[in-house]
C-alpha positions in Angstrom: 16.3 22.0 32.1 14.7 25.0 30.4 11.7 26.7 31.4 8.6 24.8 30.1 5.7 27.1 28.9 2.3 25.8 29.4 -0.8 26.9 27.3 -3.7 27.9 29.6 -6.4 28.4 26.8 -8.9 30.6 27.0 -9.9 30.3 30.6 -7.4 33.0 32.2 -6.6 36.1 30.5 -3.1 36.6 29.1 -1.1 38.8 26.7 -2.6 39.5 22.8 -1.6 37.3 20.2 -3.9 34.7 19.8 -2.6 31.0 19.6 0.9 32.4 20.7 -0.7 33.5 24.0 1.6 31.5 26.7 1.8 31.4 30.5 5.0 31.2 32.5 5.4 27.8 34.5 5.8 29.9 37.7 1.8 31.0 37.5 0.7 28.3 37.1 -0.7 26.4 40.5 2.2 24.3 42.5 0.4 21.0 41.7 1.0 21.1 38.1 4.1 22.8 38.5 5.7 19.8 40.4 3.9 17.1 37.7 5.6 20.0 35.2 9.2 19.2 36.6 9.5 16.0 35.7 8.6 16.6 32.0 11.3 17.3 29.2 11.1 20.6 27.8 10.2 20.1 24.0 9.8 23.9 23.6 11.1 25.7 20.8 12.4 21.9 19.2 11.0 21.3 15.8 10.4 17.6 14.5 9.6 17.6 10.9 7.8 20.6 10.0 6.5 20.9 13.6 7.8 23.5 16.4 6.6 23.0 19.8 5.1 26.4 21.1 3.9 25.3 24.5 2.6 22.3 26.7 -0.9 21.8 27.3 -2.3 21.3 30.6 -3.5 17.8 30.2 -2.6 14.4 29.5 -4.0 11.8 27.5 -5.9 8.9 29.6 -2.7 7.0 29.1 -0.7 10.3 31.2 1.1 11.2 27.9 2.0 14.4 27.8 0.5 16.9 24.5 2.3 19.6 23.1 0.6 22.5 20.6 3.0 23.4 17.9 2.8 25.6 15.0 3.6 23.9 11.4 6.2 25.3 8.7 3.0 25.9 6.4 1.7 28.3 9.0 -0.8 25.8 10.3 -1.5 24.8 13.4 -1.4 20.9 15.4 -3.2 22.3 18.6 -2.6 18.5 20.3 0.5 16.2 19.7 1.4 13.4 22.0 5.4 14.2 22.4 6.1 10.5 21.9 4.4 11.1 18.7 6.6 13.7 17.9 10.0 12.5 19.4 9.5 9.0 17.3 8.8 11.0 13.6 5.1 9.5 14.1 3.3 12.9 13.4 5.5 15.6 11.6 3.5 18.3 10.2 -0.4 19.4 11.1 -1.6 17.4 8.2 -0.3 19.5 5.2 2.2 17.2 4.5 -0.1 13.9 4.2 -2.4 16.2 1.8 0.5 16.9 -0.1 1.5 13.2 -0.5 -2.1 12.2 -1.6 -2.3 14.9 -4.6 0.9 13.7 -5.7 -0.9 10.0 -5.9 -3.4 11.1 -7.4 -1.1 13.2 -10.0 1.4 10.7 -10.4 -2.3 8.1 -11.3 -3.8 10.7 -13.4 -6.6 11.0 -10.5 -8.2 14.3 -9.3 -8.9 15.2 -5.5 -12.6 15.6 -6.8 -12.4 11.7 -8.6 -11.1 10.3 -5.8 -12.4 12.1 -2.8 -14.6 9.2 -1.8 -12.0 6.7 -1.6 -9.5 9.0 0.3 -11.8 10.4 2.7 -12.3 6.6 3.7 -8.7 6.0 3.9 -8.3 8.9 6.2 -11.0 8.3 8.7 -10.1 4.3 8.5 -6.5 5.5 9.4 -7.8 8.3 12.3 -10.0 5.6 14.2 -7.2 2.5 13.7 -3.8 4.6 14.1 -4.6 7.9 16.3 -5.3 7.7 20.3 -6.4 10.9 19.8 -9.1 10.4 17.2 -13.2 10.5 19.1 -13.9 7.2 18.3 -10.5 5.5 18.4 -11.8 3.5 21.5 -14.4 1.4 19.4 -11.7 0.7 17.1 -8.2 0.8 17.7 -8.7 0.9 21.0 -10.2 -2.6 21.2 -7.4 -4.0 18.5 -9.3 -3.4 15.6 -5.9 -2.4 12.7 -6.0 -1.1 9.4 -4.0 -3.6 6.7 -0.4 -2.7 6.7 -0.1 -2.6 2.5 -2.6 0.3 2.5 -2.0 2.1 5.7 0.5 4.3 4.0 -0.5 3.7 0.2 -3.7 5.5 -0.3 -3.4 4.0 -4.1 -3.2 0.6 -2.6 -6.6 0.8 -1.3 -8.5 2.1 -3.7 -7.3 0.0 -6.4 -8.3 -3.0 -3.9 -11.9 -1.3 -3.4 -12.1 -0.4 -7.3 -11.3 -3.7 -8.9 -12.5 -5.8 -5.8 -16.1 -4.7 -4.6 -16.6 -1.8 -7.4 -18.6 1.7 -7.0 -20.1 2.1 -4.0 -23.9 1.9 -4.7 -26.5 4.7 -3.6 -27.1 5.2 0.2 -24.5 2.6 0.8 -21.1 2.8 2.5 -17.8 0.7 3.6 -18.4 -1.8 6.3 -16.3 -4.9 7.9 -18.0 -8.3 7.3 -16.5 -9.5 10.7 -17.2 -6.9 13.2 -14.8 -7.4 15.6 -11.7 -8.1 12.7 -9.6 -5.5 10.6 -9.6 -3.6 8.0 -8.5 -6.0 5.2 -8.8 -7.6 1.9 -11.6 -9.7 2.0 -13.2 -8.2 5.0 -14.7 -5.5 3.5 -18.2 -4.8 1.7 -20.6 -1.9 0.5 -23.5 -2.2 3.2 -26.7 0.0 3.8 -27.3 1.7 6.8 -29.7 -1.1 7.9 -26.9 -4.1 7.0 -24.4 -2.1 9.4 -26.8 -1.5 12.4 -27.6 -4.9 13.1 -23.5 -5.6 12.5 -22.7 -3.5 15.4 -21.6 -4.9 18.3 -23.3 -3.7 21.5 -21.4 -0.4 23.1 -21.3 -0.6 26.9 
């Protein structure tokens, strides 16, 4: 197995070059070296437009391993699960889901400014359903709570639901789910006010 390089951050000092900075696996304390052993090297492998530059010291709470790789756009996915990458789940550091959602909105004579809104709801709805990795994934996803399948990957899909089913979103209001504990969905969805959605949360231990 090749050597695997493991990013230390900015906690120890180590050679100029910014994000490129790696450590040697034979620095590193004989504790993580041992857990280090038993992980496949991803280094230097690109999936999609991703290349794996190094392995980060920490897991997920799950144990999964996270990789930092540098993106063919010159961008940068500081954190990646390697299941993530090995099963074509993430494949770029974000440019290429951008990319995606301006052709949309070309190809449906939208603007990013039109339709910013709707997609930045779609996003977030995606990031706390879909990604382990997002902040608040535990109150969502984590518990079971899914985004619906037609408009996880069809950002048009959703907003022509939203559009033609609960209209423009009225001042100081914003997307909520009618059912609390249920999904993202077609007919679980309403414009609330801030007042409407605290007394719809559910209690947070």
């Amino acid at each position: 197995m090749g050597r695997v390089v493991w990013d230390q951050g900015p906690r120890r000092s180590a050679p100029s070059g910014g994000l490129d900075r790696q450590w040697d696996l034979l620095h590193l304390p004989s504790r993580i070296r041992d857990m280090a052993g038993k992980v496949k090297d991803l280094t230097g492998q690109t999936f999609g437009k991703l290349t794996v530059v190094s392995l980060l010291p920490t897991r997920t709470k799950f144990r999964k391993t996270q990789w930092r790789c540098r993106c063919a756009c010159g961008g940068w996915a500081p954190c990646v699960i390697g299941g993530h990458l090995k099963s074509g789940n993430t494949t770029s550091c974000g440019c290429e889901q951008k990319r995606l959602a301006a052709k949309q909105f070309r190809t449906h004579g939208l603007s990013l400014q039109t339709g910013n809104a709707h997609y930045t709801r779609w996003r977030n709805i995606k990031q706390r359903t879909g990604n382990p990795n997002a902040p608040n994934y535990p109150h969502y996803g984590g518990r079971g709570i899914k985004m619906y399948p037609g408009w996880f990957n069809d950002f048009i899909a959703f907003k022509t639901w939203l559009d033609e089913n609960l209209g423009p979103c009225p001042e100081g209001f914003s997307l909520d789910r009618i059912d609390n504990d249920g999904n993202y969905e077609p007919n679980n969805l309403r414009w609330a006010s801030a007042k409407q959605q605290n007394s719809n949360q559910r209690k947070r231990k």
